[in-house]
DOVEX-541163 format. One record per residue (C-alpha): residue number from 1; chain; x, y, z. Coordinates in Angstrom, 2 decimals. Example, Ala and Ser with C-alpha at 12.3 -4.5 7.8 and 13.67 -1.06 7.14 Angstrom:
<sites>
+-----+--------+---------+---------+---------+
! num ! chaine !       x !       y !       z !
+-----+--------+---------+---------+---------+
!   1 !      A !   12.30 !   -4.50 !    7.80 !
!   2 !      A !   13.67 !   -1.06 !    7.14 !
+-----+--------+---------+---------+---------+
</sites>
This chain:
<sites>
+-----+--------+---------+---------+---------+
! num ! chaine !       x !       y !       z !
+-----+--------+---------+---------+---------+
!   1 !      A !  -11.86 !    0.76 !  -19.79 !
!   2 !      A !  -11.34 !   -1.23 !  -16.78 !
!   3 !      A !  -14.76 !   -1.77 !  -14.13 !
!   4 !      A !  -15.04 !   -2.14 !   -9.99 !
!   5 !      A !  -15.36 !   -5.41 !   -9.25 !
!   6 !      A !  -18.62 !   -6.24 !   -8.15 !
!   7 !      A !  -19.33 !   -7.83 !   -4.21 !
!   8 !      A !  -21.05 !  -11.15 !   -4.70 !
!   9 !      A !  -22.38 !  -11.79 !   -1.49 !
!  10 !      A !  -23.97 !  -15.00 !   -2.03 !
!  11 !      A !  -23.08 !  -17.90 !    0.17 !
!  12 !      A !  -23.66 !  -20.97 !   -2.34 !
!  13 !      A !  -23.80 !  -21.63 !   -6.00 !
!  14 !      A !  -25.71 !  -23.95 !   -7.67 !
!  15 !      A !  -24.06 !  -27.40 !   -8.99 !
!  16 !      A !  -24.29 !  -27.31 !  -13.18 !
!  17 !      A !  -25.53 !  -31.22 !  -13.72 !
!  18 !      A !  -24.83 !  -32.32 !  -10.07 !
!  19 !      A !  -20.78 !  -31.41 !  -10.04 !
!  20 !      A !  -19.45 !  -28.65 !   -8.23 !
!  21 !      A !  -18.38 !  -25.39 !  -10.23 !
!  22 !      A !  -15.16 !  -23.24 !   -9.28 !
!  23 !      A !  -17.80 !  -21.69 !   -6.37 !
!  24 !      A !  -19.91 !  -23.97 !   -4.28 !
!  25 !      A !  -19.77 !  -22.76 !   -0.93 !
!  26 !      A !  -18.39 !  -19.31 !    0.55 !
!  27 !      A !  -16.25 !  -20.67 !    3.35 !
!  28 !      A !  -14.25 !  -22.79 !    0.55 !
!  29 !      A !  -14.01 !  -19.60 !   -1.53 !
!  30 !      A !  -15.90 !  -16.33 !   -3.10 !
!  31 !      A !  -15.35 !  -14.66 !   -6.39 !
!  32 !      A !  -14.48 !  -11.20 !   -4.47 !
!  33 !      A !  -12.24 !  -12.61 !   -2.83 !
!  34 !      A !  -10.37 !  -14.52 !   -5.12 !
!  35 !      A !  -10.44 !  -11.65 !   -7.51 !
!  36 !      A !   -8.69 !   -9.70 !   -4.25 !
!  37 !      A !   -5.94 !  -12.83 !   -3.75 !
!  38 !      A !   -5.09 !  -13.06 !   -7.35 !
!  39 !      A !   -4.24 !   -9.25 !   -7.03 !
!  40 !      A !   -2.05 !   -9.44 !   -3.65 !
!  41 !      A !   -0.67 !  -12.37 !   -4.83 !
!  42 !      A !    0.57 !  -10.78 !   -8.17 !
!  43 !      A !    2.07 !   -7.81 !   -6.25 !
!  44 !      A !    4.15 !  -10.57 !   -3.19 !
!  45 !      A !    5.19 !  -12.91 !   -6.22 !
!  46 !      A !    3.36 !  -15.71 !   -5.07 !
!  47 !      A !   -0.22 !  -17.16 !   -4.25 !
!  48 !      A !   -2.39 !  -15.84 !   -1.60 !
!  49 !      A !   -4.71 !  -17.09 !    0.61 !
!  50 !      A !   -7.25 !  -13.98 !    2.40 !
!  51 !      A !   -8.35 !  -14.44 !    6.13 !
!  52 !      A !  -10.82 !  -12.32 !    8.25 !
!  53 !      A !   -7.63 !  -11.06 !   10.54 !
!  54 !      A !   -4.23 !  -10.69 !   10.28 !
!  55 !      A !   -4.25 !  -13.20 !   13.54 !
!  56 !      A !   -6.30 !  -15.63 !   11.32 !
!  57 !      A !   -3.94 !  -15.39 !    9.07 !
!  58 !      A !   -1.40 !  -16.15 !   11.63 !
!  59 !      A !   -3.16 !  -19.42 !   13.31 !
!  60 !      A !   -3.94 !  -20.80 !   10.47 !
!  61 !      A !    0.05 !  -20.32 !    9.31 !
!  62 !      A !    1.16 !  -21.81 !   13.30 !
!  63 !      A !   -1.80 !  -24.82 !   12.56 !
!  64 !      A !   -0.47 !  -25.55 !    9.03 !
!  65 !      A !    2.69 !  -25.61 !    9.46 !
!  66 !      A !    3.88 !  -26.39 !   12.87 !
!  67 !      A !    3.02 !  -29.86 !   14.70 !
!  68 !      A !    2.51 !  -30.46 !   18.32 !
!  69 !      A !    5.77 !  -30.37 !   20.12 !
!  70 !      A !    7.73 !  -29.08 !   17.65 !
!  71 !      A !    9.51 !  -25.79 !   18.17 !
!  72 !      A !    9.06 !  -22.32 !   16.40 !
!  73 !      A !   11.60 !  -19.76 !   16.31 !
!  74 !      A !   10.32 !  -16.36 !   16.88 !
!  75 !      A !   12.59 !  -13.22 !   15.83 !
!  76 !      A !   12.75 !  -11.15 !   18.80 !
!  77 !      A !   10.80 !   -7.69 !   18.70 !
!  78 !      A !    8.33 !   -8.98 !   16.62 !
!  79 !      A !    4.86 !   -8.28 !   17.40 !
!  80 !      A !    2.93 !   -8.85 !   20.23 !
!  81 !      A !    0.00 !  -10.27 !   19.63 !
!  82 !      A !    2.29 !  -13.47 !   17.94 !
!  83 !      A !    3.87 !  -14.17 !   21.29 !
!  84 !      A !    0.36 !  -13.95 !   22.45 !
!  85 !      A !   -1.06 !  -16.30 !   20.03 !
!  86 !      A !    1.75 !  -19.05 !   20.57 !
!  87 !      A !    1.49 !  -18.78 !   24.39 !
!  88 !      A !   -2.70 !  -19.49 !   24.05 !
!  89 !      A !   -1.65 !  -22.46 !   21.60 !
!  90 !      A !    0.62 !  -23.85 !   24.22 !
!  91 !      A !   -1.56 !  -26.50 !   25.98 !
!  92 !      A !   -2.13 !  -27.88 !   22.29 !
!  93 !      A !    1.59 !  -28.54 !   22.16 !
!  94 !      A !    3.07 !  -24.92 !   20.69 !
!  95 !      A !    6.34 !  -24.44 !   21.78 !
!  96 !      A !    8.61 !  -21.20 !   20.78 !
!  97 !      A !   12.48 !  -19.80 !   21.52 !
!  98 !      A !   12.76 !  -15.94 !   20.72 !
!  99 !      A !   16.11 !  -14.83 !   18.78 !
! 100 !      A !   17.91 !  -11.95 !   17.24 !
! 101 !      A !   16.38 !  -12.17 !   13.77 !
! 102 !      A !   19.27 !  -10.25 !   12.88 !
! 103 !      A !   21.20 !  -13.53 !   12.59 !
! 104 !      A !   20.51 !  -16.84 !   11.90 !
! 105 !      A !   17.57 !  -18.64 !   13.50 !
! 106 !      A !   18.76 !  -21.54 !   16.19 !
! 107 !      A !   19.44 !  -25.14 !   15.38 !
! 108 !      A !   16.60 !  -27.73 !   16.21 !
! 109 !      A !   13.44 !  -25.17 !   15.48 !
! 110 !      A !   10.73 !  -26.49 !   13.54 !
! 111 !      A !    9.27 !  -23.57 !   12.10 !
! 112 !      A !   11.10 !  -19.82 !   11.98 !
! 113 !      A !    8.88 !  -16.73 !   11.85 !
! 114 !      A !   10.40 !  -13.30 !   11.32 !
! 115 !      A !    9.45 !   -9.82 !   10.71 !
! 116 !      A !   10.14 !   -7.04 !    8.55 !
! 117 !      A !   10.16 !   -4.43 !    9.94 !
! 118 !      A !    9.82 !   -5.92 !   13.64 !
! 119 !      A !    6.62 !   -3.97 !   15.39 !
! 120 !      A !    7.75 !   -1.56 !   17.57 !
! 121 !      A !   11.52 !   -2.36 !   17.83 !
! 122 !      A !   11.71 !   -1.56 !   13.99 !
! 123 !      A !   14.89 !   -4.50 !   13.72 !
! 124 !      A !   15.19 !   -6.05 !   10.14 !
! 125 !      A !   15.71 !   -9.73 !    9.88 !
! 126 !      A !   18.13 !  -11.58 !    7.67 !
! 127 !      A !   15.85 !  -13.09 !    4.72 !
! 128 !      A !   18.68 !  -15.71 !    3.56 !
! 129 !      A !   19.59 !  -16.85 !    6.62 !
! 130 !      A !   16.49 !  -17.39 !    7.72 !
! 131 !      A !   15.55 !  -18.91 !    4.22 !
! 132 !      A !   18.98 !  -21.24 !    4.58 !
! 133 !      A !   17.28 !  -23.02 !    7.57 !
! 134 !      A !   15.85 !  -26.44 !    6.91 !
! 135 !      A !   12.25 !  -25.26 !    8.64 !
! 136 !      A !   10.08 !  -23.51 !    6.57 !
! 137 !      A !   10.04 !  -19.34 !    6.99 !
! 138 !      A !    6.99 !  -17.28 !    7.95 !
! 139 !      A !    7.85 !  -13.61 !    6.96 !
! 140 !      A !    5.01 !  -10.80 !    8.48 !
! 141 !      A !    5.34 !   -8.40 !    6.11 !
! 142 !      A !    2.81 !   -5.91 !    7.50 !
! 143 !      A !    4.61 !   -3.00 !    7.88 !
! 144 !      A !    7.05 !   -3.24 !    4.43 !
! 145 !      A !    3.85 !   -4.48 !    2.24 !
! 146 !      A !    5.21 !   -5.60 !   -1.23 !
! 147 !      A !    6.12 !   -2.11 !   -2.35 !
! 148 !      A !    9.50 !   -2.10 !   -0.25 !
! 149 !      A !   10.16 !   -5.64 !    0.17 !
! 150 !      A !    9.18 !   -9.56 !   -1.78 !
! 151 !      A !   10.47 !  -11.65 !    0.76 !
! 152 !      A !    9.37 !  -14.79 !   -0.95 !
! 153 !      A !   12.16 !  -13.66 !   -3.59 !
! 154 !      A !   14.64 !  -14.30 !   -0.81 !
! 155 !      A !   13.71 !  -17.60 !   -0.20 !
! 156 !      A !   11.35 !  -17.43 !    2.41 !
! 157 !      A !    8.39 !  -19.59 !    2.30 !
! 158 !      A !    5.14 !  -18.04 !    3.60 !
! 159 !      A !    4.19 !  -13.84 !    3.90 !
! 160 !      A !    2.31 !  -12.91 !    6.23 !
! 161 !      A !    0.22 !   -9.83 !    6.22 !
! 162 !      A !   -1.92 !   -7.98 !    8.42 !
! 163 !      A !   -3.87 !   -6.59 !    5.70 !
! 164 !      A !   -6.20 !   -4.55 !    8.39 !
! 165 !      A !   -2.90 !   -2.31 !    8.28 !
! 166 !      A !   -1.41 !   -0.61 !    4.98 !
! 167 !      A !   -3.01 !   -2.93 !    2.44 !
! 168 !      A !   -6.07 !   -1.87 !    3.43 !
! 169 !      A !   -4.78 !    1.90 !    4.51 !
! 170 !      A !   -7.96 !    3.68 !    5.56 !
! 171 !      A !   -8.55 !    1.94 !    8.98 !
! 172 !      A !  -12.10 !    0.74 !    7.68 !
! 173 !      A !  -10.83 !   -3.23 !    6.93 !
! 174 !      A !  -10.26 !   -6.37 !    8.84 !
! 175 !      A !   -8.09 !   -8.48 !    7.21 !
! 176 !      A !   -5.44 !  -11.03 !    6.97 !
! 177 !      A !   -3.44 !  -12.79 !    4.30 !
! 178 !      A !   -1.50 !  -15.32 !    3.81 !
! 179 !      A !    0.91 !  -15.96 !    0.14 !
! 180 !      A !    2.86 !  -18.36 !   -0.80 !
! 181 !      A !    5.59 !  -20.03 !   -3.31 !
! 182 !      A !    5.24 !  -23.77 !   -3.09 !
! 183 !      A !    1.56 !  -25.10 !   -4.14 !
! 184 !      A !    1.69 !  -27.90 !   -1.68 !
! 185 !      A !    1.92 !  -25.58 !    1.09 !
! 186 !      A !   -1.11 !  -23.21 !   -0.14 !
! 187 !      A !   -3.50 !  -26.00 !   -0.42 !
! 188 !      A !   -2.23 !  -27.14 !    3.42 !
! 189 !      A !   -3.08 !  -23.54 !    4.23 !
! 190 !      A !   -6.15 !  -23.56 !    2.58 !
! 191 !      A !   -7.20 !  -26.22 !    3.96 !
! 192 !      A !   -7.19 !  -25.30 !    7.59 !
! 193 !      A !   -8.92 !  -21.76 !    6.29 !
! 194 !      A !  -11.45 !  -23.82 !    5.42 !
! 195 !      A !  -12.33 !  -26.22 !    7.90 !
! 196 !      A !  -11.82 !  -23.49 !   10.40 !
! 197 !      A !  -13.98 !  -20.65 !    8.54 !
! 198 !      A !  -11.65 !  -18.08 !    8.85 !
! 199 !      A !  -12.08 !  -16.74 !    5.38 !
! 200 !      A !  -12.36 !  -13.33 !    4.68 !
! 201 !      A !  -15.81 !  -11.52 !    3.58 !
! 202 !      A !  -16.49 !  -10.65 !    0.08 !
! 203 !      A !  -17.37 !   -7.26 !    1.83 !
! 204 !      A !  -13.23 !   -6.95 !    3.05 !
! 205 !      A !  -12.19 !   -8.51 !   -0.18 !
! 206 !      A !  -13.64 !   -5.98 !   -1.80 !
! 207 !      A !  -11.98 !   -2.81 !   -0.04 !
! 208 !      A !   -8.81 !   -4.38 !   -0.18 !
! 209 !      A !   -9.27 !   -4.55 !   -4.06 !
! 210 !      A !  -10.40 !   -0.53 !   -4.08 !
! 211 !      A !   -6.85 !    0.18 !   -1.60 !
! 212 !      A !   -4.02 !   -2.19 !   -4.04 !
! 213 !      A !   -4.91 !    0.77 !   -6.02 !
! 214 !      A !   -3.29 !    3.56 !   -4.33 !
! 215 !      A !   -1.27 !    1.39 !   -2.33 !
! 216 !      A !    2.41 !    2.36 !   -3.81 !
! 217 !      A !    1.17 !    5.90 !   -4.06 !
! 218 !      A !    0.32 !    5.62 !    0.29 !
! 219 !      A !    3.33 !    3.60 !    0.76 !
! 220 !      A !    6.37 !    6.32 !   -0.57 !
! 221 !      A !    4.57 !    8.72 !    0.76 !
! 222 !      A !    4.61 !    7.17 !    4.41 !
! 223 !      A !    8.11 !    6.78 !    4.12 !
! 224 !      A !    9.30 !    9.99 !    3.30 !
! 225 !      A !    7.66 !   11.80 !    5.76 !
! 226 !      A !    8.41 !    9.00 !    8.32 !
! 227 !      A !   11.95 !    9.11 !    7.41 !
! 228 !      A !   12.03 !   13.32 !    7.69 !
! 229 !      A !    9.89 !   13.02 !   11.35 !
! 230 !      A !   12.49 !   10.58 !   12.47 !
! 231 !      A !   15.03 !   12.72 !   11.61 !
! 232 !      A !   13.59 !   15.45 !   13.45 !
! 233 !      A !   12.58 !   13.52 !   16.02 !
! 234 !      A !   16.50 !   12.22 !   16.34 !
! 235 !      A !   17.21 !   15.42 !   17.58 !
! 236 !      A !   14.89 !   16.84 !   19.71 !
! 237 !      A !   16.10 !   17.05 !   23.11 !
! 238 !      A !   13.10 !   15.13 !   25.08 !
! 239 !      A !   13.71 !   12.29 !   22.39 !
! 240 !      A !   15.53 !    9.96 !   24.24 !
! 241 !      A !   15.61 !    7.39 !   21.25 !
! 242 !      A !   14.12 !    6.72 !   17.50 !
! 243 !      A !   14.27 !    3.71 !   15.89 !
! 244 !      A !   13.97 !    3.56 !   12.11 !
! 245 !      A !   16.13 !    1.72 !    9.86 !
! 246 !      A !   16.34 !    4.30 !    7.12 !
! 247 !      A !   18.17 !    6.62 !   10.17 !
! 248 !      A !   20.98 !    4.86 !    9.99 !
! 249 !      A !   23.00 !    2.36 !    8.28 !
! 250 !      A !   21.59 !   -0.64 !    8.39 !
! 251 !      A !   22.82 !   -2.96 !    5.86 !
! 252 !      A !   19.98 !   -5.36 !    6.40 !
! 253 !      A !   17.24 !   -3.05 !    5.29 !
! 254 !      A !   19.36 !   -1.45 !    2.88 !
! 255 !      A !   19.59 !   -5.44 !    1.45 !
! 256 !      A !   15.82 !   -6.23 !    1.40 !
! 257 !      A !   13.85 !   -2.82 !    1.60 !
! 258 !      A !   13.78 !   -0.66 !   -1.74 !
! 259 !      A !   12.44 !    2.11 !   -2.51 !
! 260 !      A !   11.71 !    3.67 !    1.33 !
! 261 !      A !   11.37 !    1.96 !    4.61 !
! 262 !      A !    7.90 !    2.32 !    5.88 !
! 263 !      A !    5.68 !    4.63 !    7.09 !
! 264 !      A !    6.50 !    2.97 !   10.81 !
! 265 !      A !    8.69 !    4.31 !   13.39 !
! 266 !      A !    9.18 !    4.57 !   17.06 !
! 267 !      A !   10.63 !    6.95 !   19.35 !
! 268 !      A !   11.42 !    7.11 !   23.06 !
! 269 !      A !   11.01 !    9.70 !   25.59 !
! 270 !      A !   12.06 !    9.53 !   29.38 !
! 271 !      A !    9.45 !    7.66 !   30.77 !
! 272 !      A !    6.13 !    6.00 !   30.86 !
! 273 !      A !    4.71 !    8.88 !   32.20 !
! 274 !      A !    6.26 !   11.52 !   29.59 !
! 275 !      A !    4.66 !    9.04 !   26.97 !
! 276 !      A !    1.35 !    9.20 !   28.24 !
! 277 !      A !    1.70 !   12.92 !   28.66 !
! 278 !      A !    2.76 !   13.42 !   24.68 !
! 279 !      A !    0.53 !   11.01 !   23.23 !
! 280 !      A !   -2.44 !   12.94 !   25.23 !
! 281 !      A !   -1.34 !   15.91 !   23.76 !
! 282 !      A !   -1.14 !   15.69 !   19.97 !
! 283 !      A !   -4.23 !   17.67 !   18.22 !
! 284 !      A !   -3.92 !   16.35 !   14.32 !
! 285 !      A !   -1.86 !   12.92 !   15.16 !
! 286 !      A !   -4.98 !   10.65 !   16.71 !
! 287 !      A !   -3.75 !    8.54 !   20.16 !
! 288 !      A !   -5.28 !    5.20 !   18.77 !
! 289 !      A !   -3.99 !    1.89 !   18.20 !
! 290 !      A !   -3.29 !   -0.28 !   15.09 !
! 291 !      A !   -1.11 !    1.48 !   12.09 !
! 292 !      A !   -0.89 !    2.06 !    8.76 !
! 293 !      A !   -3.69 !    4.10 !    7.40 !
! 294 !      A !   -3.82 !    7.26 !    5.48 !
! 295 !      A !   -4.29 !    9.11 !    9.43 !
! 296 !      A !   -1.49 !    9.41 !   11.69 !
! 297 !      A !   -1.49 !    7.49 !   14.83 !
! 298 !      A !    0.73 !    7.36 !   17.96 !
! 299 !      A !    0.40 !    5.29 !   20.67 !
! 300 !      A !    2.24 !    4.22 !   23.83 !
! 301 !      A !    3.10 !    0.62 !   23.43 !
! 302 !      A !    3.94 !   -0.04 !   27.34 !
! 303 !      A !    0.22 !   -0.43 !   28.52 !
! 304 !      A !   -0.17 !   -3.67 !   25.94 !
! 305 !      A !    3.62 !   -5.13 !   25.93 !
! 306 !      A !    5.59 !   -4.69 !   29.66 !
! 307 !      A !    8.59 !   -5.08 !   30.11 !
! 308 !      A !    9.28 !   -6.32 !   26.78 !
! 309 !      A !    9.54 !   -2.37 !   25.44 !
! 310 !      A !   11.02 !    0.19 !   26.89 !
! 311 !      A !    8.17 !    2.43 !   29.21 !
! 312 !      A !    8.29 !    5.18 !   27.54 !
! 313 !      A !    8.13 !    3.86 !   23.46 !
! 314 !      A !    5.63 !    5.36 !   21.18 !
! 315 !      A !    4.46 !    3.72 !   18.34 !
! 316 !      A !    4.11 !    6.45 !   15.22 !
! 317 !      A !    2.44 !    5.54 !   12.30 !
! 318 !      A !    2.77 !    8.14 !    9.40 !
! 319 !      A !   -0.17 !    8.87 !    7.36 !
! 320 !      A !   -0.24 !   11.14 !    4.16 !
! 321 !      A !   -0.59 !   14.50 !    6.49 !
! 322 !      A !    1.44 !   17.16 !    5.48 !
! 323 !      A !    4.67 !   16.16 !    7.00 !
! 324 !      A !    4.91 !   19.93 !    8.44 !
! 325 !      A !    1.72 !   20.39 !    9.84 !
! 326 !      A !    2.34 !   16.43 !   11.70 !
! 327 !      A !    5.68 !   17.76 !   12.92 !
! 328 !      A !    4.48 !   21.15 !   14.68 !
! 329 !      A !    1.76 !   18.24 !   16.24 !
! 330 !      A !    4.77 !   16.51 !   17.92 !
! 331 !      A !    6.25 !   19.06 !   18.26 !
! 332 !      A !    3.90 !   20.89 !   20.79 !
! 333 !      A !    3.22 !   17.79 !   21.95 !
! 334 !      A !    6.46 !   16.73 !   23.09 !
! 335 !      A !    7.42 !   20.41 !   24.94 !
! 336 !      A !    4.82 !   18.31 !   27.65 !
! 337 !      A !    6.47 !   15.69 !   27.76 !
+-----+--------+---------+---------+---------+
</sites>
């Protein structure tokens, strides 16, 4: 018979005969939430390190592992709040060159940080040539989640997930990890979690411990109906473009994705304007940001990212709707567009 974990809210413990125990204080750690680490971390292969964000998660990876003045490489098309975060780092000395993750990362870079999927582009790095670089790897896994893809069993260094997303699935959790294969490099990471305070609540530790449960169960089912609406979607006439790597071949995802390839896609119609008109339009599908939970989302990406995206990209993520009844949405939806 197995039993819920139970949320242990306190914020100290006491010291048995004046030495600290294995809790002390709740910004160094909490029971919940290492019960919720040793989970994820189980699942990635490695050791994890929870966060109140996924952008937590993500400064504490730049502060820990990059130095002033030393250079990250950045796969391009990943997301955009990371190009966001390094350019508000840059008067402390942040410094970052965008390339196709695709191939290998440049010579000279410090620190390479890669994406799989990339959010919205949907491009699929090269794990071992990024993990044949002398600077460590930074993999966000967010939209793969350890069902589809371990990149830490290609080499790379550090995953990074945005645990708000399809770990957590049911759009009720903020939350960020971080998990890693070399001890040295978790207790850097821990580290600057601590001094910093960005740990995660017992309260978040906790959902994400209820959602590992049906996570595989969420995750295939994303991906076949996101593969069957991007299929559809490929050839609709107002559909200008989809991007999805299980459309087709891609010998990078077909590498280091098993098993599906996300409940993520995007799709372009002609325009900014025909974007805002479809994503206005949808009745079941809700026109919100962030991704990943058991609802379907869509959302036009131009309004947050410029010129970076095509105008007229919409982000879809795929719940577990009936994949029918979420294609008449778009469908209907896209005869305004």
């Amino acid at each position: 018979m197995t039993h819920e974990p139970v949320i242990d809210r306190s914020t100290r413990w006491p010291y048995a005969d004046g030495e600290l125990g294995e809790f002390s204080y709740s910004r160094f750690d909490h029971p919940t939430g290492v019960a919720a680490e040793r989970a994820l971390g189980s699942l990635d292969g490695g050791q994890a390190l929870l966060f109140a964000s996924g952008m937590a998660a993500a400064t504490a990876a730049v502060l820990g592992l990059a130095k002033p003045g030393r250079t990250i490489a950045l796969g391009e098309g990943c997301y955009y709040g990371t190009t966001k975060l390094f350019e508000l780092l840059a008067p402390w000395g942040v410094r970052f060159v965008q390339f196709d993750q695709a191939g290998p990362p440049p010579d000279g870079a410090d620190l390479v940080w890669i994406e799989i999927p990339g959010n919205p582009l949907l491009t699929v790095p090269d794990l071992e040539a990024a993990a044949a670089h002398p600077a460590p790897v930074v993999c966000d896994t967010t939209a793969a989640t350890p069902v589809l893809c371990r990149p830490l069993e290609h080499g790379v260094d550090v995953v990074l997930h945005s645990v708000t997303k399809y770990l957590g699935g049911h759009h009720d959790t903020l939350l960020g990890a971080l998990v890693c294969r070399d001890a040295e490099r978790y207790a850097a990471l821990r580290a600057v979690r601590m001094q910093t305070g960005a740990i995660a609540s017992p309260d978040a530790a906790w959902l994400l411990l209820r959602s590992l449960k049906t996570l595989e169960l969420r995750v295939l089912r994303q991906s076949e109906s996101a593969l069957e609406l991007a299929r559809r979607l490929a050839a609709h006439p107002r559909v200008v473009r989809v991007r999805y790597p299980g459309l087709g071949p891609d010998p990078l995802a077909a590498r280091y994705m098993h098993g599906g390839f996300g409940g993520l896609l995007s799709f372009d119609v002609a325009d900014a304007d025909a974007a805002r008109r479809v994503e206005t339009s949808t009745r079941l599908i809700a026109n919100a940001t962030s991704l990943g939970g058991v609802d379907t989302t869509i959302e036009g990406r131009f309004r947050w990212e410029g010129d970076r995206i095509p105008p007229g990209l919409l982000r879809l993520s795929v719940g577990i709707e009936d994949v029918e009844a979420l294609w008449a949405d778009l469908e209907q939806a896209l005869a305004k567009a």
